[in-house]
Backbone as JSON, one array per atom type, in Angstrom:
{
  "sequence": "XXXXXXXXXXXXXXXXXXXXXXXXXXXXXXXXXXXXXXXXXXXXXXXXXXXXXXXXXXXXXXXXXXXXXXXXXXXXXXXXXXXXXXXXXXXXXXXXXXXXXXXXXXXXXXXXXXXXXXXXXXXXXXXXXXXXXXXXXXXXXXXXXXXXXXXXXXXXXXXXXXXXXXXXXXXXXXXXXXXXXXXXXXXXXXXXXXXXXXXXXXXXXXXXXXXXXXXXXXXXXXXXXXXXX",
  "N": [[175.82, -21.53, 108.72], [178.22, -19.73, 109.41], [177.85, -18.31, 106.9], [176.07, -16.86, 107.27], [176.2, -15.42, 109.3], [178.35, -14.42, 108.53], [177.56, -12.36, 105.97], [175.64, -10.48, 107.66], [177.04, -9.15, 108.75], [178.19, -7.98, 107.05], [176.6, -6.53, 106.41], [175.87, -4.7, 107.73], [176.89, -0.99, 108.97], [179.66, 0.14, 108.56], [181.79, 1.14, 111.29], [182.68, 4.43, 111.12], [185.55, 6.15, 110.04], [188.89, 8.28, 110.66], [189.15, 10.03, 108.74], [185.77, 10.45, 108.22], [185.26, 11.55, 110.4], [186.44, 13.7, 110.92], [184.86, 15.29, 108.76], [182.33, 15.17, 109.05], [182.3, 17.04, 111.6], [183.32, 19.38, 110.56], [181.01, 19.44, 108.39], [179.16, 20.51, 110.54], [179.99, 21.99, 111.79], [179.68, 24.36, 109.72], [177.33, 24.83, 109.19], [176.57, 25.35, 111.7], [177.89, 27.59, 111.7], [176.37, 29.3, 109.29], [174.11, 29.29, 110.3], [174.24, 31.06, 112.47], [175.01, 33.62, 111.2], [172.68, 33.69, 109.88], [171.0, 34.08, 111.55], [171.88, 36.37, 112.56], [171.73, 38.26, 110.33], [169.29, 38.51, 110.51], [169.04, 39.54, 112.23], [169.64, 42.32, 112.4], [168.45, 43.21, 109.92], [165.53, 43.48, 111.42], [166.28, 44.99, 113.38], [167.29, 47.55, 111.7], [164.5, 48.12, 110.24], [163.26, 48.67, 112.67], [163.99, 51.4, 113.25], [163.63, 52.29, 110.81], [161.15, 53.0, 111.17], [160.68, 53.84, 113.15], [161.62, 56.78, 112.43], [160.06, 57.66, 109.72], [157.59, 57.36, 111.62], [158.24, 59.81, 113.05], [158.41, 61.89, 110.76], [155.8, 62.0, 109.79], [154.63, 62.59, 111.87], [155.2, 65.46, 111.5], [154.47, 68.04, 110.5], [155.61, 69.98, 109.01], [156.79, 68.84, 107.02], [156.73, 67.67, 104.16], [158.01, 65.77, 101.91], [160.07, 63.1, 102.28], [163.6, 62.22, 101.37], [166.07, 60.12, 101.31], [168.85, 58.51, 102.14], [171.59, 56.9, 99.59], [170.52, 53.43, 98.94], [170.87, 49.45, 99.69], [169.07, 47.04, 97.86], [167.9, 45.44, 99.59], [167.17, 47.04, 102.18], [166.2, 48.63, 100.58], [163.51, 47.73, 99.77], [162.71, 47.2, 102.47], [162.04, 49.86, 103.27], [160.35, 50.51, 101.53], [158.61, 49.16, 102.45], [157.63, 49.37, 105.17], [156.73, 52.35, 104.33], [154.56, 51.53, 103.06], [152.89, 50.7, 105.07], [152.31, 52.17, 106.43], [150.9, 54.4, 105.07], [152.24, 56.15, 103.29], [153.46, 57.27, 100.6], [155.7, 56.07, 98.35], [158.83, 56.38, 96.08], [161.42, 55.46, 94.33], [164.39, 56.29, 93.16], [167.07, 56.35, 90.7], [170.04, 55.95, 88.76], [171.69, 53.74, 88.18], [172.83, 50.87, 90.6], [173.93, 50.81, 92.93], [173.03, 53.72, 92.84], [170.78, 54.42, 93.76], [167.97, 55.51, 95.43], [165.46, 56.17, 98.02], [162.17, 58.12, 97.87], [159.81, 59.57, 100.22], [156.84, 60.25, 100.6], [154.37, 62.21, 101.93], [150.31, 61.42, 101.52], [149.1, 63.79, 100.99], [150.45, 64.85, 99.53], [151.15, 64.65, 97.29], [153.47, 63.35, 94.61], [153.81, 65.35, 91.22], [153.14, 64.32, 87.7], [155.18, 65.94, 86.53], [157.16, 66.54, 88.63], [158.02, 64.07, 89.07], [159.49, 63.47, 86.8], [161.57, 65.07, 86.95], [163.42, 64.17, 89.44], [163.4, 61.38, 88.24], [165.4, 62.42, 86.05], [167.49, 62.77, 87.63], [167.1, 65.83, 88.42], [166.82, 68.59, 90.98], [163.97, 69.44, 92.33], [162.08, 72.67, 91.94], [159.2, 74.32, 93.02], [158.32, 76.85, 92.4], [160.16, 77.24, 90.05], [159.05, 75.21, 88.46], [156.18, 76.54, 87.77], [156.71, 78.63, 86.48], [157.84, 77.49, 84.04], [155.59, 76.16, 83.27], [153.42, 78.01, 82.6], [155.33, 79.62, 80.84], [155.07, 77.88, 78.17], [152.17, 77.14, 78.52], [151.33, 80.04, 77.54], [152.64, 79.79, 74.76], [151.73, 77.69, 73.33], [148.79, 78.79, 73.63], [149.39, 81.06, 71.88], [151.08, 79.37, 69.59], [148.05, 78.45, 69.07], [146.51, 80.58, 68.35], [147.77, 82.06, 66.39], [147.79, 79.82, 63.91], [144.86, 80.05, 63.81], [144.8, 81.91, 62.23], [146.02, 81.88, 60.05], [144.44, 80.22, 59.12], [142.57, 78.59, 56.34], [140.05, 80.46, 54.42], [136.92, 79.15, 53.84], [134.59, 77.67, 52.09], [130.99, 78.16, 52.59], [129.13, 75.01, 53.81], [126.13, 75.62, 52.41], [124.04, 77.48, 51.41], [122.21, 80.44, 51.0], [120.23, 79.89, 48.83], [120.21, 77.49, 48.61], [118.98, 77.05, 50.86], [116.41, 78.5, 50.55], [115.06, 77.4, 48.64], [112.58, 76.31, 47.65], [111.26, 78.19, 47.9], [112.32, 80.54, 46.44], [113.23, 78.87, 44.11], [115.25, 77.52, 41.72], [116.81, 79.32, 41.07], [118.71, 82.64, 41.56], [118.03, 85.01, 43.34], [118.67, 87.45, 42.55], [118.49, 87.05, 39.84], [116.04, 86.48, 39.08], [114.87, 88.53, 39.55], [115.46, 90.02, 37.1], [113.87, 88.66, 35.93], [111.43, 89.88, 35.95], [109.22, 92.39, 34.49], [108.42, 95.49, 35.58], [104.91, 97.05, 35.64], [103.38, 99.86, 35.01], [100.67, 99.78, 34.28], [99.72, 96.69, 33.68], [100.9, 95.59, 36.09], [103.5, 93.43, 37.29], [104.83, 91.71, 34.75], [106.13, 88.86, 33.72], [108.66, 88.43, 31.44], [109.31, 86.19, 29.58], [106.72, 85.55, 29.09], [105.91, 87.55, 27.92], [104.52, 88.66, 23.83], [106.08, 89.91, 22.38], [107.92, 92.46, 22.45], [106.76, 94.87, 22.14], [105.46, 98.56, 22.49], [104.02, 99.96, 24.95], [101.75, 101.95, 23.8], [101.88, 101.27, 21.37], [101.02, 98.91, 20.92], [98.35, 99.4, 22.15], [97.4, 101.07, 20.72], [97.31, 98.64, 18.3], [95.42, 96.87, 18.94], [93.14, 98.79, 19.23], [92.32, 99.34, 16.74], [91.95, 96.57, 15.56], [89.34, 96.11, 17.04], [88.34, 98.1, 15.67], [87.87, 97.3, 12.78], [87.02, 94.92, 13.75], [84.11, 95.82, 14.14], [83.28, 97.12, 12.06], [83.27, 94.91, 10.5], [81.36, 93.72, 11.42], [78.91, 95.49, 11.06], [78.9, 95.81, 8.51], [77.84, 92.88, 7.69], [75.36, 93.23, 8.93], [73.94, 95.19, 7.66], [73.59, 94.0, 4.78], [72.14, 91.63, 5.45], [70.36, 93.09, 5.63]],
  "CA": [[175.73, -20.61, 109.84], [179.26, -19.15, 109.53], [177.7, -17.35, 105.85], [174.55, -15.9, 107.13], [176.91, -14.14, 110.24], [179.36, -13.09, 107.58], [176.41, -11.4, 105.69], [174.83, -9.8, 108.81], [178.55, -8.68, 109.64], [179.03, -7.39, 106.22], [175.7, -5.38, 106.0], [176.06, -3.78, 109.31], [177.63, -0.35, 109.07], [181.34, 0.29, 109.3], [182.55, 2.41, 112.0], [183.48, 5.59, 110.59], [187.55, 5.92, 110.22], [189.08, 9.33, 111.19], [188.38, 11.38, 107.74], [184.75, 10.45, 108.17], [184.42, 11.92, 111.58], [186.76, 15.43, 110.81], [184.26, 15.89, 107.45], [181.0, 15.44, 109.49], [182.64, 17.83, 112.26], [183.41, 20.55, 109.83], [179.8, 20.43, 107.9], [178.16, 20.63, 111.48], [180.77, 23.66, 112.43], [180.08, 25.28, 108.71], [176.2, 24.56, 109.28], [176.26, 26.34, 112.79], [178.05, 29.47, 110.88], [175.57, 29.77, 108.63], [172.78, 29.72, 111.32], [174.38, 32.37, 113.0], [174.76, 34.29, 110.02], [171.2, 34.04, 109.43], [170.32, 35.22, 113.11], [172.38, 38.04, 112.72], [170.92, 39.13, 109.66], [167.34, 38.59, 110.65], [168.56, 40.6, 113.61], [169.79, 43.66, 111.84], [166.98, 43.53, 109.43], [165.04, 44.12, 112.34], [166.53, 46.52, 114.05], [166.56, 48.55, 110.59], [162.85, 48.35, 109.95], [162.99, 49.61, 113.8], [165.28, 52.4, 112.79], [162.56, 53.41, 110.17], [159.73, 53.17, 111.65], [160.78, 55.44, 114.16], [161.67, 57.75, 111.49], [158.77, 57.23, 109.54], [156.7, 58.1, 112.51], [158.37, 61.36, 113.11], [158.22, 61.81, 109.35], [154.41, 61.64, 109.38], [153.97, 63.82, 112.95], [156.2, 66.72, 111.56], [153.84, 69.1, 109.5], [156.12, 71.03, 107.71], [157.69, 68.16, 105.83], [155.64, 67.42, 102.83], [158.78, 65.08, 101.66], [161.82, 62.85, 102.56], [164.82, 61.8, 100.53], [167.05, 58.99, 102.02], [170.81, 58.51, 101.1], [171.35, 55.72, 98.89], [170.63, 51.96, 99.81], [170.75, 48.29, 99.28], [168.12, 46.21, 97.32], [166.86, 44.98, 100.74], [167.04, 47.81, 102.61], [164.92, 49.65, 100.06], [162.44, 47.21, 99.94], [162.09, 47.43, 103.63], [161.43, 51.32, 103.51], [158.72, 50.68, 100.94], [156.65, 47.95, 103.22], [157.33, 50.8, 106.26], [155.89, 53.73, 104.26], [153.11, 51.39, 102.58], [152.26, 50.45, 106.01], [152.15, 53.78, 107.34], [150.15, 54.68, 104.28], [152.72, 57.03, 102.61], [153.9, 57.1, 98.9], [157.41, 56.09, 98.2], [159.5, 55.57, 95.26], [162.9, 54.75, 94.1], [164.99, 56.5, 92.19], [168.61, 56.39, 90.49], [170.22, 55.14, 87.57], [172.49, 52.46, 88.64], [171.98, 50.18, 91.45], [174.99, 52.02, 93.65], [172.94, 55.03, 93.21], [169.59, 54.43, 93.95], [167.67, 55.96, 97.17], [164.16, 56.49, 98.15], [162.33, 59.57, 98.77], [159.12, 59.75, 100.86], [155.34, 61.7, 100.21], [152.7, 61.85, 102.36], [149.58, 61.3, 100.64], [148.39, 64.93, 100.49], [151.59, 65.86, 98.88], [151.82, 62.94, 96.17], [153.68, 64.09, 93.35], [152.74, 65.25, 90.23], [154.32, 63.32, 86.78], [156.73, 66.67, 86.04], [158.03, 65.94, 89.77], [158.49, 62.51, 89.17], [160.53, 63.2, 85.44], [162.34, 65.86, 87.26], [163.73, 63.28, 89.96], [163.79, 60.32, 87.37], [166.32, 62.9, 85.46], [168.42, 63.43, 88.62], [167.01, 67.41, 88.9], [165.95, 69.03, 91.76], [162.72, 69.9, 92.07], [161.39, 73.88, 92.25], [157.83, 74.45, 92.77], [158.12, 78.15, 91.78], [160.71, 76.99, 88.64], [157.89, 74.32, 86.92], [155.52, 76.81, 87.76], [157.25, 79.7, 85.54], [157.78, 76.98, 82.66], [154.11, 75.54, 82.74], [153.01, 79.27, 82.14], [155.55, 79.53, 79.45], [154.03, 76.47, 77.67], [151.03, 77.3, 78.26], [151.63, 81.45, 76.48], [152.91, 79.21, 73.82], [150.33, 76.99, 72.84], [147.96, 79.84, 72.78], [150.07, 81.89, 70.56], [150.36, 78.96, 68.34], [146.57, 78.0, 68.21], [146.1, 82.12, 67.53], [148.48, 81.78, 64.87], [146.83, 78.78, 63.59], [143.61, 80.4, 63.5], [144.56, 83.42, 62.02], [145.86, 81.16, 58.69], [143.33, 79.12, 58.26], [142.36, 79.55, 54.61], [138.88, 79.92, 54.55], [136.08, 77.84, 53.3], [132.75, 77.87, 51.27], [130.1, 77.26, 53.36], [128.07, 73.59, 52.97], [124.88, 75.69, 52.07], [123.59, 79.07, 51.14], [120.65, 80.96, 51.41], [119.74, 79.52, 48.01], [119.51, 76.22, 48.71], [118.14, 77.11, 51.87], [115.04, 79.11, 50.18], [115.17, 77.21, 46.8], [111.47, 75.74, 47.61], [110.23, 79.91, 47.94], [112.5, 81.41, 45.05], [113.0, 78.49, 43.24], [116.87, 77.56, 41.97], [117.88, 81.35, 40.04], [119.33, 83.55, 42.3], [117.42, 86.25, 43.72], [119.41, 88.6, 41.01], [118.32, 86.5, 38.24], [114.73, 86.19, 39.36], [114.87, 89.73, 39.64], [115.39, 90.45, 35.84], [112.66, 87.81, 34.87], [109.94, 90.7, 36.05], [109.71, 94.26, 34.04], [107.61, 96.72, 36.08], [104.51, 97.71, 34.33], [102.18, 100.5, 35.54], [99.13, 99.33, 33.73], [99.32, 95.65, 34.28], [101.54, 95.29, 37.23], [104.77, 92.77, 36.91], [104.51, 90.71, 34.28], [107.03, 88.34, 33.06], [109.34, 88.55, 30.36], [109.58, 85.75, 28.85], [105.53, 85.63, 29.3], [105.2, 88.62, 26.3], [104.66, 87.84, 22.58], [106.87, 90.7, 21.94], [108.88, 93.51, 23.13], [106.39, 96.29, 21.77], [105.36, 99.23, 23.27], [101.88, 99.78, 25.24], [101.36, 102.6, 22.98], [101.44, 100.52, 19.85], [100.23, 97.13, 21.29], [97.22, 99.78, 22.1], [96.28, 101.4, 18.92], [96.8, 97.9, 17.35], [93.91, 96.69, 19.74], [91.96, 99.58, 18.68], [92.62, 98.76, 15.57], [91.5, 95.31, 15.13], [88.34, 96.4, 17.1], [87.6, 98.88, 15.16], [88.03, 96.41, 11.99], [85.96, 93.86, 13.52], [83.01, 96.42, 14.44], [82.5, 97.71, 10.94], [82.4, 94.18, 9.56], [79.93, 93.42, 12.12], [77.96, 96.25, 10.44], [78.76, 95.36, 7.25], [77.17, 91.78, 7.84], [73.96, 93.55, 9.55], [73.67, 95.77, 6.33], [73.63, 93.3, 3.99], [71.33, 91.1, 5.47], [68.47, 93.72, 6.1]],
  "C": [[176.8, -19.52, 109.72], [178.47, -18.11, 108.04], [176.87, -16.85, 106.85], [175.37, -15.07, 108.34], [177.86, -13.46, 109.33], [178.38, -12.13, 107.02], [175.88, -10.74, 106.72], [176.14, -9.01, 108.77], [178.66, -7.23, 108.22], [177.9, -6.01, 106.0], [175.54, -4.21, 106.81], [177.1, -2.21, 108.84], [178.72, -0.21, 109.89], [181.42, 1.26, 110.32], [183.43, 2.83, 111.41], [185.12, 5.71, 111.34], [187.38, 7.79, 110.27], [188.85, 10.2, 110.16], [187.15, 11.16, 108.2], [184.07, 11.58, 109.12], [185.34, 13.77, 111.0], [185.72, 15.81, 109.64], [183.04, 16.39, 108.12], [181.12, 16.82, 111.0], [182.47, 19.45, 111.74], [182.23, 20.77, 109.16], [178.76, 20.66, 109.39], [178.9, 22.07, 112.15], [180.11, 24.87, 110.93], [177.96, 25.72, 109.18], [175.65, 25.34, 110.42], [176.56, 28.17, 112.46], [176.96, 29.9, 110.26], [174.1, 30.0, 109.27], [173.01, 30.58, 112.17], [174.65, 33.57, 112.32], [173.72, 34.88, 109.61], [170.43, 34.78, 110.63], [170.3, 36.7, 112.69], [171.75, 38.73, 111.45], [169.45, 39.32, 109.81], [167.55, 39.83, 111.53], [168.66, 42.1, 113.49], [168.87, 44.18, 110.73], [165.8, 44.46, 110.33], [164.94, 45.3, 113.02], [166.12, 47.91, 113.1], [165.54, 48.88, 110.79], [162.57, 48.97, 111.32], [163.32, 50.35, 113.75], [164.19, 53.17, 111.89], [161.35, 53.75, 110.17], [159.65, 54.22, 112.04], [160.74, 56.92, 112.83], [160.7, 58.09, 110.85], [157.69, 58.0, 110.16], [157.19, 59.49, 113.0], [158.36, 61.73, 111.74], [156.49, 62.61, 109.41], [153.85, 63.24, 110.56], [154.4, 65.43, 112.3], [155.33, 67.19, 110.06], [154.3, 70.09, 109.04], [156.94, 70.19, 106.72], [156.84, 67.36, 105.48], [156.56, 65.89, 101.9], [159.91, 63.99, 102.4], [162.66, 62.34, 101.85], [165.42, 61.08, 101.57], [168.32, 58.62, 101.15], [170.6, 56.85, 100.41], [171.48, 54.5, 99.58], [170.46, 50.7, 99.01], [169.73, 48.16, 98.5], [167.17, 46.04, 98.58], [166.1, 45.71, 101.54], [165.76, 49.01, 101.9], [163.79, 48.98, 100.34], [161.78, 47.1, 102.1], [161.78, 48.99, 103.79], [160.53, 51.48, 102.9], [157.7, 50.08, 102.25], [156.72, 48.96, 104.3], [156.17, 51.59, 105.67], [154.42, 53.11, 103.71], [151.75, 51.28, 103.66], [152.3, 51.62, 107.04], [151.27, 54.74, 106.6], [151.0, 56.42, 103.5], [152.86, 56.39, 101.0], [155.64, 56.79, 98.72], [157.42, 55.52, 96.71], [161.37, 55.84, 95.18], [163.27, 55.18, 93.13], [166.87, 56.62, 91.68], [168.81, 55.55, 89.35], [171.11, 53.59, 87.74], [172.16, 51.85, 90.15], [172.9, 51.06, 92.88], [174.62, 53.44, 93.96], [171.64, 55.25, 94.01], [169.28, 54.44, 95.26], [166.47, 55.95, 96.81], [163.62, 57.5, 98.54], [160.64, 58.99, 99.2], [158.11, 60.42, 100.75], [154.65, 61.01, 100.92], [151.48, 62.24, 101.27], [149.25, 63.02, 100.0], [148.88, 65.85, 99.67], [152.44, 65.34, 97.79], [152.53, 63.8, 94.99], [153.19, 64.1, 92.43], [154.08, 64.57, 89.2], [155.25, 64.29, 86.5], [157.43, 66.77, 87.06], [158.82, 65.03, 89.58], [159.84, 62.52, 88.07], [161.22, 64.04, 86.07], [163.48, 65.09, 88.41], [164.29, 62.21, 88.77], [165.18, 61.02, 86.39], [167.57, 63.17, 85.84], [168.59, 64.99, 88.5], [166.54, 67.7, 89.94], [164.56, 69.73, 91.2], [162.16, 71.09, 92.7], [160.38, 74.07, 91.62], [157.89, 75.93, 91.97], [158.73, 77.94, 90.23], [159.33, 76.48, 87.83], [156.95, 75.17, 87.12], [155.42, 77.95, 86.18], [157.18, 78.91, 83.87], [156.57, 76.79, 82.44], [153.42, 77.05, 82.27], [153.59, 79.79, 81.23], [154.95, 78.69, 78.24], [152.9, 77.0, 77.56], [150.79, 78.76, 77.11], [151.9, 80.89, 75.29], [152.24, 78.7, 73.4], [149.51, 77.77, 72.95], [148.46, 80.54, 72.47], [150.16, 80.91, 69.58], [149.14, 78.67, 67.68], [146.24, 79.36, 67.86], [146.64, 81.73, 66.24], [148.07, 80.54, 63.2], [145.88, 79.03, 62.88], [143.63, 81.37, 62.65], [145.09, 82.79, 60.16], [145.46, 80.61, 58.14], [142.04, 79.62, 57.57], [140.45, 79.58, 54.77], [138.17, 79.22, 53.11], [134.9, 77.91, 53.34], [131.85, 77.06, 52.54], [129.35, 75.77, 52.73], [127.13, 74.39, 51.69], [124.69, 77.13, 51.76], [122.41, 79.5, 51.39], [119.65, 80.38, 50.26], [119.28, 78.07, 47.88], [118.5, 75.94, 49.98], [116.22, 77.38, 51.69], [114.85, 78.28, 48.83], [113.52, 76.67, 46.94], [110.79, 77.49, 47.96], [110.77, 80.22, 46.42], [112.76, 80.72, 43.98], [114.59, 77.79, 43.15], [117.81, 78.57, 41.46], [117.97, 81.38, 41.33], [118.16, 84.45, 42.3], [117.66, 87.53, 42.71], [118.87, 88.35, 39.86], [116.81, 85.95, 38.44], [114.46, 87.46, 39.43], [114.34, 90.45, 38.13], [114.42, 89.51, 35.34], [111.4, 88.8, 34.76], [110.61, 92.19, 35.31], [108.28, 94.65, 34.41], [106.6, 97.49, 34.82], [103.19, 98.42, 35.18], [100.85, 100.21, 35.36], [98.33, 97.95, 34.46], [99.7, 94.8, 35.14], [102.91, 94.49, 36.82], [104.46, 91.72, 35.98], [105.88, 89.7, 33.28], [107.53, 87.98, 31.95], [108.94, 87.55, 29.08], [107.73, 84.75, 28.48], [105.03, 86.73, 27.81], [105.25, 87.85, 25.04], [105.56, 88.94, 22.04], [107.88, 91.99, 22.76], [108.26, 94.77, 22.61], [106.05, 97.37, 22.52], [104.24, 99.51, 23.64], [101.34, 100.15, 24.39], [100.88, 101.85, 21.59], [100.37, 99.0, 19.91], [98.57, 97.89, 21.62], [96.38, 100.11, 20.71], [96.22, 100.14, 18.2], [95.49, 97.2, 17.72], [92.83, 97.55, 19.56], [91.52, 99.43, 17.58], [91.74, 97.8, 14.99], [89.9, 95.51, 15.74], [87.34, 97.36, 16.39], [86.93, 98.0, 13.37], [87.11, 95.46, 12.59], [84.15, 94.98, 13.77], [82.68, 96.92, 12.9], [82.47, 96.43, 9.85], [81.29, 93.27, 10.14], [78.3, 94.04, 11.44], [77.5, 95.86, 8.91], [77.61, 94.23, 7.26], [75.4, 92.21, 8.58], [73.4, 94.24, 8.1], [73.58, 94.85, 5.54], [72.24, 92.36, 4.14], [69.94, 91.4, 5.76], [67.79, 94.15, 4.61]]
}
């Protein structure tokens, strides 16, 4: 009997001795800091995002401002001026090189930037509409002076095709020049081609020898009639 009450006795929790109770004091004091800590930042969060709303919404009413720029801010703080303007249906981004520098600027939709805005910002330049206007029209004078220039050296170049292969099923594959000299003009028996003669003689002679040979066969035609009468 006396064991099984010592065991009961011994399993029973001790009453906490005086460190026990200052330790559990101090994480229930450190534990209340940190929940008022967290209030207070929820509560200034808040307020912020009320802070830019408002803004925001005069932002949006005020039709002569196409933009806004905001001085530089936290991590958190930015990210709460994006979910504002996304939820207000503006454009925002974030720019700066280090984290110390970085701010947000503000576009309503109708006034989104264009990408030589954006590199002009991303570079830390201001941005003049009349300036990029002057360069993009330099640029542009430039690139057509080089594609003139361009054009004006480029070597030229044989066509694919010619008229000869074009016509070669009319004139054949000579040249028109050299189809030319195959014909010699002949009053008598019109064009007749060169390499068509048995000689290079002259009508005159190529005639009398045709008279010639007719006359030669007609008198031994006779002959042969004489003889046999």
């Amino acid at each position: 009997m006396a064991d099984l009450l010592g065991s009961i006795l011994n399993s029973m929790e001790k009453p906490p001795t005086v460190g026990d109770k200052e330790s559990r004091r101090k994480a229930r004091e450190q534990a209340a800091r940190l929940k008022k800590m967290e209030d207070q930042e929820r509560k200034r969060k808040a307020e912020f995002r009320k802070k830019l709303e408002k803004e925001v919404s005069d932002f949006i009413q005020d039709s002569l401002q196409q933009k806004r720029k905001y001085n530089p801010m936290g991590k958190i703080e930015r990210s709460i001026l994006h979910d504002v303007a996304e939820v207000a249906g503006l454009t925002s981004f974030s720019f700066g090189e280090d984290e110390e520098s970085r701010y947000v600027m503000l576009f309503k939709k109708e006034f989104a930037p264009s990408d030589e805005e954006l590199e002009a910002y991303r570079k830390g330049e201001d941005w003049d509409p009349k300036v990029a206007e002057q360069r993009r029209r330099v640029k542009e004078q430039a690139a057509l002076e080089e594609t003139e220039s361009s054009q004006t050296k480029k070597p030229e170049t044989c066509p694919n095709s010619n008229y000869r292969d074009k016509y070669s099923h009319l004139i054949g594959t000579s040249s028109a020049k050299d189809a030319a000299h195959t014909l010699e003009a002949n009053s008598t028996y019109g064009c007749v081609p060169v390499a068509n003669k048995r000689d290079t003689r002259s009508i005159e002679e190529a005639m009398n020898e045709m008279r010639a040979k007719k006359r030669q066969k007609q008198e031994s035609d006779s002959g042969a009639h004489g003889s046999s009468s």
